[in-house]
VMD Tcl script that builds the backbone (N, CA, C; Angstrom):
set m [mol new atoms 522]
animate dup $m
set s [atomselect $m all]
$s set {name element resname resid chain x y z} {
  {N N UNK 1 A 40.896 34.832 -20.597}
  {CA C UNK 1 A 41.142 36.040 -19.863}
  {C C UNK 1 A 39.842 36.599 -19.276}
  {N N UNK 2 A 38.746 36.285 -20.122}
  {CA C UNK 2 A 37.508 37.025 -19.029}
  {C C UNK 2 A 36.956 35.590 -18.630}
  {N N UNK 3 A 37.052 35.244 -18.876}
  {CA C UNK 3 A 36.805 33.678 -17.275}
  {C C UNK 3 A 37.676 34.468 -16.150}
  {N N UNK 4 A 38.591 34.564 -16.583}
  {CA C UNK 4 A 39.501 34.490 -15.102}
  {C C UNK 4 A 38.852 35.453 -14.399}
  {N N UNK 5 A 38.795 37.182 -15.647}
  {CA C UNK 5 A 38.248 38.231 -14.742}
  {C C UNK 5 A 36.658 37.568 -14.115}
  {N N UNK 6 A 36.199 37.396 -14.452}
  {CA C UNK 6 A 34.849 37.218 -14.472}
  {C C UNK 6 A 34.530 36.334 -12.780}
  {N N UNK 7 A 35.470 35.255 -12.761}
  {CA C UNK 7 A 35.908 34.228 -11.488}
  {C C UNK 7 A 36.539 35.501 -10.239}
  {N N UNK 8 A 37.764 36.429 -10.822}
  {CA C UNK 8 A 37.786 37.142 -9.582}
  {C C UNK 8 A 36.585 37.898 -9.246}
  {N N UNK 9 A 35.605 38.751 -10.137}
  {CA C UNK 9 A 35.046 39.329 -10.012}
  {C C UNK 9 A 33.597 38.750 -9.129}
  {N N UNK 10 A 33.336 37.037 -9.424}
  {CA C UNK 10 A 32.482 36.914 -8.095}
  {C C UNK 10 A 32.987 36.158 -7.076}
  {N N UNK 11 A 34.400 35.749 -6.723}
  {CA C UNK 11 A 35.153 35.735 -5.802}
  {C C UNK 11 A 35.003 36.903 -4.292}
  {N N UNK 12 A 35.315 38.317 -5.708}
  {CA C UNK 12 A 35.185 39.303 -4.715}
  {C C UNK 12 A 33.696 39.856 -4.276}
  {N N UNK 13 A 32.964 39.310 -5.466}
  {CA C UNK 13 A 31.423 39.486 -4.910}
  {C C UNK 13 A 31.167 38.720 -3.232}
  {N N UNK 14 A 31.220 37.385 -3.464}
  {CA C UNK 14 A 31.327 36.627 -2.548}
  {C C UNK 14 A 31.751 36.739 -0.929}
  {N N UNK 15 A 32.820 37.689 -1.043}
  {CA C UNK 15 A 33.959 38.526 0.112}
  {C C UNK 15 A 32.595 39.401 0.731}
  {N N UNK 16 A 33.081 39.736 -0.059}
  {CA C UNK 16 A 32.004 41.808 0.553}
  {C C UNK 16 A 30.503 41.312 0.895}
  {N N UNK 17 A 29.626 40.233 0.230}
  {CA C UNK 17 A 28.833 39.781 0.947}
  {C C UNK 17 A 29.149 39.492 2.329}
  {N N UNK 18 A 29.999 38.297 2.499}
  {CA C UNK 18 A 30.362 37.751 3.624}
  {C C UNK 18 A 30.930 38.719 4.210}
  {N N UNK 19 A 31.300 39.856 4.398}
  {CA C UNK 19 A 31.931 41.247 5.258}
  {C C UNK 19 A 30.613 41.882 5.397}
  {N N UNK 20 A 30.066 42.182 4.155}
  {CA C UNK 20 A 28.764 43.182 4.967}
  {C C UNK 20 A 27.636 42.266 5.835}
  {N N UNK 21 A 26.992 40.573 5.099}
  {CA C UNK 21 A 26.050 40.306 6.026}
  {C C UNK 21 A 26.713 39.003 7.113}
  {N N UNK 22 A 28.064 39.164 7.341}
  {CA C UNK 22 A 28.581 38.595 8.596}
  {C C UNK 22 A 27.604 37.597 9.376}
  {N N UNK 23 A 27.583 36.205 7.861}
  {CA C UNK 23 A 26.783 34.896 8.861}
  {C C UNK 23 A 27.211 34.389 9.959}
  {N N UNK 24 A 28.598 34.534 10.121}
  {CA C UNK 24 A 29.402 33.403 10.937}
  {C C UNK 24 A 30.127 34.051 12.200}
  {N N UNK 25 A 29.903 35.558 11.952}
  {CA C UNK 25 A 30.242 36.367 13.426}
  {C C UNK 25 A 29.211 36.945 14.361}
  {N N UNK 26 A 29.605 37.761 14.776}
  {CA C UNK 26 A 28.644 38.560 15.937}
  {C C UNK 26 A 27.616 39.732 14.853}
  {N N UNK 27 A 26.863 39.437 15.829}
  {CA C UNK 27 A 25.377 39.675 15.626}
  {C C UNK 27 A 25.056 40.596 16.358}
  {N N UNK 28 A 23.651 41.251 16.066}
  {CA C UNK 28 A 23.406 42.240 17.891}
  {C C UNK 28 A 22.993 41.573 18.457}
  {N N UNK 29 A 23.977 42.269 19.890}
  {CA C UNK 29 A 23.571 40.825 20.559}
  {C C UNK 29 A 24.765 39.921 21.287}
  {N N UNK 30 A 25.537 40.134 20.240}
  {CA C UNK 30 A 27.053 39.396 20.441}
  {C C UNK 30 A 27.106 38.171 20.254}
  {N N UNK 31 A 27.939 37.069 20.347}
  {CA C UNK 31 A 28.560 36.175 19.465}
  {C C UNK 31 A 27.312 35.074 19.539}
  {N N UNK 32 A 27.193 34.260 18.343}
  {CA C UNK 32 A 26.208 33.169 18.213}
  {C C UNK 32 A 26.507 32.178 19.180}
  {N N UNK 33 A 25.810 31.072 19.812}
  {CA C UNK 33 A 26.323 30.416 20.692}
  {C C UNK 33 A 26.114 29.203 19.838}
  {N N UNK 34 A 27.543 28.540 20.017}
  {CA C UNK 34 A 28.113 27.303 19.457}
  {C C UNK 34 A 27.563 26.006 20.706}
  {N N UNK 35 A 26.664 25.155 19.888}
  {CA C UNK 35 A 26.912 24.125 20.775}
  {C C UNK 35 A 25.493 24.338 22.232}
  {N N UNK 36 A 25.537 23.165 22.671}
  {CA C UNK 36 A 24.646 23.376 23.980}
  {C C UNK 36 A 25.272 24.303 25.113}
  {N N UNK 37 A 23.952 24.999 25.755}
  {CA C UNK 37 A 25.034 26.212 26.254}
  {C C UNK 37 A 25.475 25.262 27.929}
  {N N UNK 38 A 26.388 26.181 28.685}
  {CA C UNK 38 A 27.325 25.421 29.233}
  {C C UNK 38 A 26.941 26.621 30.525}
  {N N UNK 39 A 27.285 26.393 31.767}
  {CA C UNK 39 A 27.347 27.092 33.048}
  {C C UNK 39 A 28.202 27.151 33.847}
  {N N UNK 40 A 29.388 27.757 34.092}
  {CA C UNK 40 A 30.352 27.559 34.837}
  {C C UNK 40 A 30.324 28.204 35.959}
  {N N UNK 41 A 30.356 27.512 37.251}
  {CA C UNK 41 A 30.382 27.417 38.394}
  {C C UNK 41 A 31.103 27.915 39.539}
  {N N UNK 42 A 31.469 28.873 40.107}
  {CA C UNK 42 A 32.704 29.118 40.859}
  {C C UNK 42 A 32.143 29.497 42.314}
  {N N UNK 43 A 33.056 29.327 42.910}
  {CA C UNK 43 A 32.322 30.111 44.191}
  {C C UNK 43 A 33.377 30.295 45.552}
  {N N UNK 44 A 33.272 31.110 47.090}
  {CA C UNK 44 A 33.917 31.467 47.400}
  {C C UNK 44 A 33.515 30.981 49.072}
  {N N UNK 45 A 33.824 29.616 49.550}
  {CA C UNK 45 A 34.813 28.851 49.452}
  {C C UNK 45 A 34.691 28.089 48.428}
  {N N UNK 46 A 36.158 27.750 47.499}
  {CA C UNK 46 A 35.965 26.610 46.518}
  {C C UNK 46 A 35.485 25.212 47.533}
  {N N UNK 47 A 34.888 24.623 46.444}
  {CA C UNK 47 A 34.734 23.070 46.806}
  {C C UNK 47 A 33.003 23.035 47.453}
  {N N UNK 48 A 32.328 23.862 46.959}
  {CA C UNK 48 A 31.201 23.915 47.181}
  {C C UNK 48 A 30.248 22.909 46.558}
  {N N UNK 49 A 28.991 21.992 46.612}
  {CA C UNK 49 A 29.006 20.744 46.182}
  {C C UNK 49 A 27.063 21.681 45.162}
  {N N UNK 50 A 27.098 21.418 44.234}
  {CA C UNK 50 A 25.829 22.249 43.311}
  {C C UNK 50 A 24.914 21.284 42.556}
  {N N UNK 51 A 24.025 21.674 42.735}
  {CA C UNK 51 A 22.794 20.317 42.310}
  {C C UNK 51 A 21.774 21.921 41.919}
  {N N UNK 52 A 21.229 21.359 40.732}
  {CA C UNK 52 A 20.516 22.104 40.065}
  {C C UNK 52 A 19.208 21.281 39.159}
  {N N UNK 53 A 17.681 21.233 39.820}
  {CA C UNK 53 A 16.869 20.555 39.678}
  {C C UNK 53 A 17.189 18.873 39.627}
  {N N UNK 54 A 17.875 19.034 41.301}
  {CA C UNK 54 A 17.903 17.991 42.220}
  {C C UNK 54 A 18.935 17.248 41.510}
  {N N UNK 55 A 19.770 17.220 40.355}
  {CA C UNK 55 A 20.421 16.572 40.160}
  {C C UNK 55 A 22.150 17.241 40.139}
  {N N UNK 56 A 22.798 16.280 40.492}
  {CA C UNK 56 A 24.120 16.422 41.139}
  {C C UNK 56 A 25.153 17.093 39.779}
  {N N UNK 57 A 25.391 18.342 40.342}
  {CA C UNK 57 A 26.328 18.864 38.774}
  {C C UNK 57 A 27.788 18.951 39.114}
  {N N UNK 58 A 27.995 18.967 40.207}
  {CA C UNK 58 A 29.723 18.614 40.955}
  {C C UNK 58 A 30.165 19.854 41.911}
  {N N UNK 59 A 31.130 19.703 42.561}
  {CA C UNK 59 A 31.583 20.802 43.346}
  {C C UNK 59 A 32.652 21.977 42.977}
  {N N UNK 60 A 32.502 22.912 42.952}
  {CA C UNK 60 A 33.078 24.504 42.377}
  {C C UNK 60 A 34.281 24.289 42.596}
  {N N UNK 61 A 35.184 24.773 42.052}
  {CA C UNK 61 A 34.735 25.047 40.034}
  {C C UNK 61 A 34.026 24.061 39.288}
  {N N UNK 62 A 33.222 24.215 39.025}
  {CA C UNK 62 A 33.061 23.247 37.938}
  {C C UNK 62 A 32.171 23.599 36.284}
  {N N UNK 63 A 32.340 22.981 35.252}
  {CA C UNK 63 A 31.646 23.929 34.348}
  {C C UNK 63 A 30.569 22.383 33.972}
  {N N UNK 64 A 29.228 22.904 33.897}
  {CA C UNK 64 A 28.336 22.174 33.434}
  {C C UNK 64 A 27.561 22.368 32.195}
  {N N UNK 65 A 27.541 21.192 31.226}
  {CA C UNK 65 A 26.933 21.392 30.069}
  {C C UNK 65 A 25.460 20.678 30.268}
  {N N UNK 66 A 24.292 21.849 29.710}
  {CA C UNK 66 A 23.322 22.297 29.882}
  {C C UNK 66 A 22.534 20.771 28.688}
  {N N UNK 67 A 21.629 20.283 29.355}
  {CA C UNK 67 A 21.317 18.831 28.592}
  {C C UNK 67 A 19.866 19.275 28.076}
  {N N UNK 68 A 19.249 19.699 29.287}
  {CA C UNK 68 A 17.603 19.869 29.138}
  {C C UNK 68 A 17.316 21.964 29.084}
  {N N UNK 69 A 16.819 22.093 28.318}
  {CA C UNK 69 A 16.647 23.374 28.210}
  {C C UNK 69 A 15.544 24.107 29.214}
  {N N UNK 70 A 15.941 24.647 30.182}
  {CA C UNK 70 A 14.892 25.095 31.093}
  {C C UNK 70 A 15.225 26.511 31.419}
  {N N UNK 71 A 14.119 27.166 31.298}
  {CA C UNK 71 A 13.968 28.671 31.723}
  {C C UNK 71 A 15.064 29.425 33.051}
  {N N UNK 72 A 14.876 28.155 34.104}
  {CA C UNK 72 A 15.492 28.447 35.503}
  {C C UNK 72 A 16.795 27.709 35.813}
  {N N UNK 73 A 17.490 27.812 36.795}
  {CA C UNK 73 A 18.040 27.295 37.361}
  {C C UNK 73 A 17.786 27.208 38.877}
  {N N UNK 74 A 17.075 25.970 39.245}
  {CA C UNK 74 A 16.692 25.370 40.495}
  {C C UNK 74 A 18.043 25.226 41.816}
  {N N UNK 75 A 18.650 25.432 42.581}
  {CA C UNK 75 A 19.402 25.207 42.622}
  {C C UNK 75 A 19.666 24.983 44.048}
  {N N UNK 76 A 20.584 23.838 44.752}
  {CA C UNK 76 A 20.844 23.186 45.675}
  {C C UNK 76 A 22.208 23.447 45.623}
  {N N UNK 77 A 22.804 24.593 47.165}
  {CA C UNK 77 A 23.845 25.027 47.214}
  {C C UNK 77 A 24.543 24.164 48.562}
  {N N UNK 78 A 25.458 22.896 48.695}
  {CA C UNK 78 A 25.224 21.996 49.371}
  {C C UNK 78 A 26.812 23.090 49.909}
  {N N UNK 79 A 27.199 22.980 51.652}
  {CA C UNK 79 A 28.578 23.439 51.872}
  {C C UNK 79 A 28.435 22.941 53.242}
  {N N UNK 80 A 29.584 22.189 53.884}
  {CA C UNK 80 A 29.147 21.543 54.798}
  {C C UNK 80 A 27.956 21.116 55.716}
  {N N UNK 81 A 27.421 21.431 56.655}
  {CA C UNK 81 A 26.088 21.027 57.218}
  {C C UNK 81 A 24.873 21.933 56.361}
  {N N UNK 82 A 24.925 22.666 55.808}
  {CA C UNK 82 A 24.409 23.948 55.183}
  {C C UNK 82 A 23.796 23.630 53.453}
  {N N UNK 83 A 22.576 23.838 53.754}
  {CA C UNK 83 A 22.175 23.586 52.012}
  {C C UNK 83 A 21.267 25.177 51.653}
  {N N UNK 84 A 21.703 25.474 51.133}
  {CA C UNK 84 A 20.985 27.303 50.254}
  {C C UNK 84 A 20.142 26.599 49.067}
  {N N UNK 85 A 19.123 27.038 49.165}
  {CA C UNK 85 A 18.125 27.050 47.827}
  {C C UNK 85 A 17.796 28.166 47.518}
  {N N UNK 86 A 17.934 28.133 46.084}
  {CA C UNK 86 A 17.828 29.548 45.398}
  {C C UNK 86 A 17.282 29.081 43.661}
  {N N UNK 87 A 16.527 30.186 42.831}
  {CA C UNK 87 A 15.930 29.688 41.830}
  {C C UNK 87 A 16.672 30.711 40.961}
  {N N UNK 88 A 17.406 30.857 40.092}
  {CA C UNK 88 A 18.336 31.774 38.748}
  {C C UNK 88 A 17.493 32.001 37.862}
  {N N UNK 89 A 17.875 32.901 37.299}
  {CA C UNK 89 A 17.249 32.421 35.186}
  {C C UNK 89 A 18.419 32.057 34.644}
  {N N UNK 90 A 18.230 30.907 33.277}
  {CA C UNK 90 A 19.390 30.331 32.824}
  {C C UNK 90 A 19.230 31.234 31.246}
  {N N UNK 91 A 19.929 31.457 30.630}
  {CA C UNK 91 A 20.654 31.665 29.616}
  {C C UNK 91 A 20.897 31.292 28.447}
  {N N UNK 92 A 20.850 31.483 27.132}
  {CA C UNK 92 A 21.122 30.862 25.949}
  {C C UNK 92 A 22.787 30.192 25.448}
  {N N UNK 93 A 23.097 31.040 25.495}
  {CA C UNK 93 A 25.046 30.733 25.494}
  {C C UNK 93 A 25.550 30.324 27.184}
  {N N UNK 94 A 26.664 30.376 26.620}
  {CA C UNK 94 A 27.053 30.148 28.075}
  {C C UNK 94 A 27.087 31.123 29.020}
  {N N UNK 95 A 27.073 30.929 30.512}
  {CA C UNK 95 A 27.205 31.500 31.186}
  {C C UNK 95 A 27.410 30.991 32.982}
  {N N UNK 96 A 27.585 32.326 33.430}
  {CA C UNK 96 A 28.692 32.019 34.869}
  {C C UNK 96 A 27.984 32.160 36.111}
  {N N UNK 97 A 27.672 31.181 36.943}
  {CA C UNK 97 A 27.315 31.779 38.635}
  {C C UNK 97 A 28.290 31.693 39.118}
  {N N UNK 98 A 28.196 32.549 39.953}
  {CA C UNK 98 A 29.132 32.634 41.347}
  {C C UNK 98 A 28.373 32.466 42.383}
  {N N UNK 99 A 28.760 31.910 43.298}
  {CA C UNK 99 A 28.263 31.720 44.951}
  {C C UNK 99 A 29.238 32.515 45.764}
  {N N UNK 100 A 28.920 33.013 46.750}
  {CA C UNK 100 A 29.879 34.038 47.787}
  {C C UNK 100 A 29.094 33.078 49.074}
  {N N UNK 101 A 29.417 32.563 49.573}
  {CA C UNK 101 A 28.419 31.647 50.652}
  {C C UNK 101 A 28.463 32.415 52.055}
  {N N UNK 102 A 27.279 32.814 51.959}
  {CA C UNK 102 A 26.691 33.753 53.276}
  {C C UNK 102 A 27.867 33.304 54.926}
  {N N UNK 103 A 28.774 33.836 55.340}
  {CA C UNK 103 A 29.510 33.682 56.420}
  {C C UNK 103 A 28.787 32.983 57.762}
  {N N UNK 104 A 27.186 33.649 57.677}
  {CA C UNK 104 A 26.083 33.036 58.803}
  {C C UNK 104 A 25.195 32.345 58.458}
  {N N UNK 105 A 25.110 31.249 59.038}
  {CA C UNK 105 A 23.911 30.306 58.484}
  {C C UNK 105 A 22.553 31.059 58.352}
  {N N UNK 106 A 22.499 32.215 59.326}
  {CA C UNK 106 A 21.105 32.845 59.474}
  {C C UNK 106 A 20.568 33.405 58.251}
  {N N UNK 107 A 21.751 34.020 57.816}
  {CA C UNK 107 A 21.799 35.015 56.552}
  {C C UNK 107 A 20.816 34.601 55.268}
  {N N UNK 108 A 20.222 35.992 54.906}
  {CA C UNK 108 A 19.145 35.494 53.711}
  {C C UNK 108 A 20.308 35.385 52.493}
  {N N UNK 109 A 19.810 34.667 51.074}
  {CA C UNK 109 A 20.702 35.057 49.856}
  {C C UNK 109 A 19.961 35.802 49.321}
  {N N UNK 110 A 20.857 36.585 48.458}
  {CA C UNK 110 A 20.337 37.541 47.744}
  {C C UNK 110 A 21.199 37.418 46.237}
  {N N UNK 111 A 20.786 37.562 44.945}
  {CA C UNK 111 A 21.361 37.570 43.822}
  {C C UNK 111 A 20.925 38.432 43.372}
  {N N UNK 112 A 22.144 38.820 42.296}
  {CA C UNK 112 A 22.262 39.726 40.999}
  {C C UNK 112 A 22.283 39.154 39.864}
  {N N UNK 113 A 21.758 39.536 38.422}
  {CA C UNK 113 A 22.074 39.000 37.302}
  {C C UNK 113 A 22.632 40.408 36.963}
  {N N UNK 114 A 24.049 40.068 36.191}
  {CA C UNK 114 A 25.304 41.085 35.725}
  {C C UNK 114 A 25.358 40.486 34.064}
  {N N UNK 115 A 24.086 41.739 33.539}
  {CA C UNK 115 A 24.213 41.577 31.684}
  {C C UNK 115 A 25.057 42.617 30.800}
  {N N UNK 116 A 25.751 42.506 29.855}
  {CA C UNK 116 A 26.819 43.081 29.053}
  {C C UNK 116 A 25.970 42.970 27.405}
  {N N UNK 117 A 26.322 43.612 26.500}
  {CA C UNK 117 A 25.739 43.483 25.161}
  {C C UNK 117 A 26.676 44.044 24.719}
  {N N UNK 118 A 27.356 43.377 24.294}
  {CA C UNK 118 A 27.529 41.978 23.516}
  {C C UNK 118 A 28.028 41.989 25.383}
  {N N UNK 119 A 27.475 40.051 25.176}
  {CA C UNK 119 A 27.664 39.011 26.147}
  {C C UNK 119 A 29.169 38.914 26.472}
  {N N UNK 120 A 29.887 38.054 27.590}
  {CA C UNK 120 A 31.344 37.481 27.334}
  {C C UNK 120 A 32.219 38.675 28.394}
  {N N UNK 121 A 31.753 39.920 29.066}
  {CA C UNK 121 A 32.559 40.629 29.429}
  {C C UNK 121 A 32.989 40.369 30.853}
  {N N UNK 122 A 34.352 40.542 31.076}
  {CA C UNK 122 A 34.677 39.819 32.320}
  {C C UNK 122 A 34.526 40.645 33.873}
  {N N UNK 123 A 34.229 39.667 34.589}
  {CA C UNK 123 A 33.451 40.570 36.024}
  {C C UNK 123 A 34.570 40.362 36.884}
  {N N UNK 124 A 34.849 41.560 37.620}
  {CA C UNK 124 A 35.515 41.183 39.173}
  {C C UNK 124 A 34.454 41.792 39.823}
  {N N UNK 125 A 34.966 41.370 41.097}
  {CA C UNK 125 A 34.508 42.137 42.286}
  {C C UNK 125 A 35.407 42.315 43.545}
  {N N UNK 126 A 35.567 43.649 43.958}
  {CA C UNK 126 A 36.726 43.690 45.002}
  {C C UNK 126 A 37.682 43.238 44.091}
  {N N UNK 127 A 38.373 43.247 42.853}
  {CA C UNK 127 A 39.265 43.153 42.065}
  {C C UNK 127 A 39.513 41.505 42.100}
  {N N UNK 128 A 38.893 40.876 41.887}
  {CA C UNK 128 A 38.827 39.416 42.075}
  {C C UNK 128 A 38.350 38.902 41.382}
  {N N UNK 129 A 38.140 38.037 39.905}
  {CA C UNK 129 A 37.689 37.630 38.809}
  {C C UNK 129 A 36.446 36.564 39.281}
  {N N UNK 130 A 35.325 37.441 39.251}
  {CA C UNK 130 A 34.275 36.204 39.120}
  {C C UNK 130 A 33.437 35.358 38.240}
  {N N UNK 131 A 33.886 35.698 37.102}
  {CA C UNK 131 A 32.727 34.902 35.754}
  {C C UNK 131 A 33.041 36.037 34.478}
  {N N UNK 132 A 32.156 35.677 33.624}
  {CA C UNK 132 A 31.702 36.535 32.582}
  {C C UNK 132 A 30.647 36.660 32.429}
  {N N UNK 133 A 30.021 37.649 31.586}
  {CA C UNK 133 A 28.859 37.932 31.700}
  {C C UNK 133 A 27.925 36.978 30.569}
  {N N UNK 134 A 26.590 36.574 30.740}
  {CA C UNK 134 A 25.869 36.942 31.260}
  {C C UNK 134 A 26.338 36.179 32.841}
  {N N UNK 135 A 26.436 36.463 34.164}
  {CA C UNK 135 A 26.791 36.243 35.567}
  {C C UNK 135 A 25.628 36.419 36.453}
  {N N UNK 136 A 25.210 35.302 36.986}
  {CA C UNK 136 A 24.521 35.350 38.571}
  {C C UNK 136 A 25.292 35.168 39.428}
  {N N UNK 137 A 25.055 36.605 40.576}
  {CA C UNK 137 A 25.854 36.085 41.627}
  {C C UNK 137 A 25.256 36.188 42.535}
  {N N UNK 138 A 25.668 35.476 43.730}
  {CA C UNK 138 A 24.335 35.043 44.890}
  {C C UNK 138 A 25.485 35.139 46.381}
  {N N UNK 139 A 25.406 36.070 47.020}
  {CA C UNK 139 A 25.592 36.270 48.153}
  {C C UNK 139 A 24.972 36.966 49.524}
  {N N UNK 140 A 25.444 37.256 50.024}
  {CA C UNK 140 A 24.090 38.132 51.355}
  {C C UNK 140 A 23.388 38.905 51.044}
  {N N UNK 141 A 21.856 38.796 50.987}
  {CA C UNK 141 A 21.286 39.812 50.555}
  {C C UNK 141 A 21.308 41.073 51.151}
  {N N UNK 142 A 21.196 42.071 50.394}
  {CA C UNK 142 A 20.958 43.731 50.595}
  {C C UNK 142 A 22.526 43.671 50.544}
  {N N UNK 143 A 23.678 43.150 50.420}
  {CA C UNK 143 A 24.798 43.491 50.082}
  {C C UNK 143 A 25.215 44.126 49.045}
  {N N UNK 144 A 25.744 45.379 49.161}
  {CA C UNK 144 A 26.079 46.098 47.958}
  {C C UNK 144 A 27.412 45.544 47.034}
  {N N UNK 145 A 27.437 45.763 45.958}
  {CA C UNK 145 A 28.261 45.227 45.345}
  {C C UNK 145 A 28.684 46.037 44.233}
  {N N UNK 146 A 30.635 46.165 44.450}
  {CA C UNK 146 A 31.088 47.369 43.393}
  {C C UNK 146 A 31.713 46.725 42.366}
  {N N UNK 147 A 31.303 46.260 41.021}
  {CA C UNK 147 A 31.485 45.700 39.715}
  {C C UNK 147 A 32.573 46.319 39.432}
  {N N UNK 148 A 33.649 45.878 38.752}
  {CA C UNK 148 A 34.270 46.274 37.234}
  {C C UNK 148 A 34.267 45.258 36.146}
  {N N UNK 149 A 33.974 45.456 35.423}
  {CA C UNK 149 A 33.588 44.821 33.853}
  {C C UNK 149 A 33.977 45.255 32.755}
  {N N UNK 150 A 35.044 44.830 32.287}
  {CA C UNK 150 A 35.464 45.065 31.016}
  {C C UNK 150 A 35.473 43.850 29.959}
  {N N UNK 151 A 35.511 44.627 29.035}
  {CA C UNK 151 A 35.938 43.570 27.226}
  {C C UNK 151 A 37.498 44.087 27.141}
  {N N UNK 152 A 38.695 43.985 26.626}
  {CA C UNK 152 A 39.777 44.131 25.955}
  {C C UNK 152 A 39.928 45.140 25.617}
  {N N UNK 153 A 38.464 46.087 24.916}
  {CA C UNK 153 A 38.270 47.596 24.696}
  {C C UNK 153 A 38.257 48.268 25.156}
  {N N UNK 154 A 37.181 48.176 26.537}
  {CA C UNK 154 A 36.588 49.262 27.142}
  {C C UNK 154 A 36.065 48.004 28.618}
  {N N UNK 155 A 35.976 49.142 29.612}
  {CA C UNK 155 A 35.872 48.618 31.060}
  {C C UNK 155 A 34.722 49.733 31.776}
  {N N UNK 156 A 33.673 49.055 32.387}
  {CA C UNK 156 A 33.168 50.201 33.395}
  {C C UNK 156 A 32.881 49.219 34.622}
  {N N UNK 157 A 32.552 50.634 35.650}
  {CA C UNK 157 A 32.087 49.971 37.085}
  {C C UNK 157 A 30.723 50.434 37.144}
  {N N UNK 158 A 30.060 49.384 37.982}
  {CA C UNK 158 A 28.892 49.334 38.721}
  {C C UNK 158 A 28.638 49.029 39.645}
  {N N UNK 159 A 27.057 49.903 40.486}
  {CA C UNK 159 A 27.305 49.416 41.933}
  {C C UNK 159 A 25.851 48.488 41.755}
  {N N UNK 160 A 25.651 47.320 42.525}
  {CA C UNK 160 A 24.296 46.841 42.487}
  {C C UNK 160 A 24.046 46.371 43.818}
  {N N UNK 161 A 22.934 45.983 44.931}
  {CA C UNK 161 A 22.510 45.483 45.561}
  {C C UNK 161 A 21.909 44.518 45.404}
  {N N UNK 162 A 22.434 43.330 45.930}
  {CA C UNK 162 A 21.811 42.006 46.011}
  {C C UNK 162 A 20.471 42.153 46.724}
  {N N UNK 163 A 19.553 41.463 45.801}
  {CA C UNK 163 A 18.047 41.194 46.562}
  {C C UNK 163 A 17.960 39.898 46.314}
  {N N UNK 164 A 16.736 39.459 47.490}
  {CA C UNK 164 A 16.117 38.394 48.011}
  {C C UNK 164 A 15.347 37.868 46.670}
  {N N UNK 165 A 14.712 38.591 46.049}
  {CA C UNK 165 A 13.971 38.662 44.652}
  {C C UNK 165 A 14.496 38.423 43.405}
  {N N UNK 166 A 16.272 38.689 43.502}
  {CA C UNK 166 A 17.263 39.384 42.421}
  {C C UNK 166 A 16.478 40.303 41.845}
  {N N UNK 167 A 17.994 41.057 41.404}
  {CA C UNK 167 A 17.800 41.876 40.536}
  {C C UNK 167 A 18.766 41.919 39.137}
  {N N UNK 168 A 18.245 42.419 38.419}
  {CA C UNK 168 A 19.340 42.235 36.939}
  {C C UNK 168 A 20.180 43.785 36.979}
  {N N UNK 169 A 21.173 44.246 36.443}
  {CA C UNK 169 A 22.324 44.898 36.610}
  {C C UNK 169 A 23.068 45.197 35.107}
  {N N UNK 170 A 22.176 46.052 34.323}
  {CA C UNK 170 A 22.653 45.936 33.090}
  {C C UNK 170 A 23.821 47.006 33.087}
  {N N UNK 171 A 25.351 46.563 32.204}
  {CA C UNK 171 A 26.849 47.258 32.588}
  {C C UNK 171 A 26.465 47.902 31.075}
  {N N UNK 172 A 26.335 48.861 30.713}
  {CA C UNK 172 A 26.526 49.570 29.606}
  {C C UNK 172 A 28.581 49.847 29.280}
  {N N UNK 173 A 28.611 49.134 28.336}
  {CA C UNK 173 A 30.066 49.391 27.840}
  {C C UNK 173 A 30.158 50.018 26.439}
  {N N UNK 174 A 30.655 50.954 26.995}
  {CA C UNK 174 A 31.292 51.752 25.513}
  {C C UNK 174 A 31.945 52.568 25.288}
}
mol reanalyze $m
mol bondsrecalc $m
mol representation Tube
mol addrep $m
């Protein structure tokens, strides 16, 4: 009888550890990233062809898993006669670019980086689902751009302007 108590008693020790120092969930910061992180691709026209430090990663949609760990993302935006070069920052977990492909060949690009804490929160724009966060998005520069971003909980909007330079766009949710 005190075996047994003794067995529930660090059973339940065991619990309330694992509840208060939560190895295996979210962190600050938000969720641990499982696995090599991954980049998923979208863009607006689909079928856009993406090469990222010159090597061929496929045409949008497409999601690419991340082999060599590099600070940037180099990137070769191939769409019919038309190639955009542009340089990102890449990310630890996964995460999402979008391309909006400039309507005029003349046109400069301009990107945003769209960050959430905790990571994972989903972006439209013009009510149109573009990625999750952490999100680069790269369309005409000096174009303003009106965010909504929510988690399941809670949702806010933001306005950001695309620069030539980028700029980062932190969505405070709470």
């Amino acid at each position: 009888m005190v075996a047994m108590l003794l067995a529930l008693l660090l059973v339940g020790a065991g619990a309330a550890a694992v509840v208060i120092l939560n190895p295996f969930g979210k962190g600050k910061g938000g969720e641990t990233p499982a696995g090599p992180p991954t980049v998923q691709y979208g863009s607006e026209p689909a079928g856009v062809e993406i090469f990222d430090h010159g090597l061929f990663v496929g045409e949008t949609p497409v999601l690419h898993e991340i082999e060599t760990k590099r600070p940037d993302h180099e990137l070769q935006i191939v769409t019919g006669s038309r190639t955009l070069n542009v340089t990102v920052p890449a990310f630890e977990g996964p995460s999402w670019i979008y391309v909006a492909v400039p309507p005029e060949p003349a046109a400069a690009l301009g990107w945003a980086v769209i960050k959430t804490d905790p990571p994972g929160a989903d972006v439209k724009l013009g009510g149109k689902p573009v990625g999750k966060t952490p999100l680069v998005y790269l369309g005409v520069a000096e174009d303003e751009l009106d965010l909504e971003v929510a988690t399941e909980e809670v949702s806010a909007r933001s306005k950001a302007k695309l620069g030539a330079a980028g700029v980062t766009v932190d969505v405070a949710l709470e």
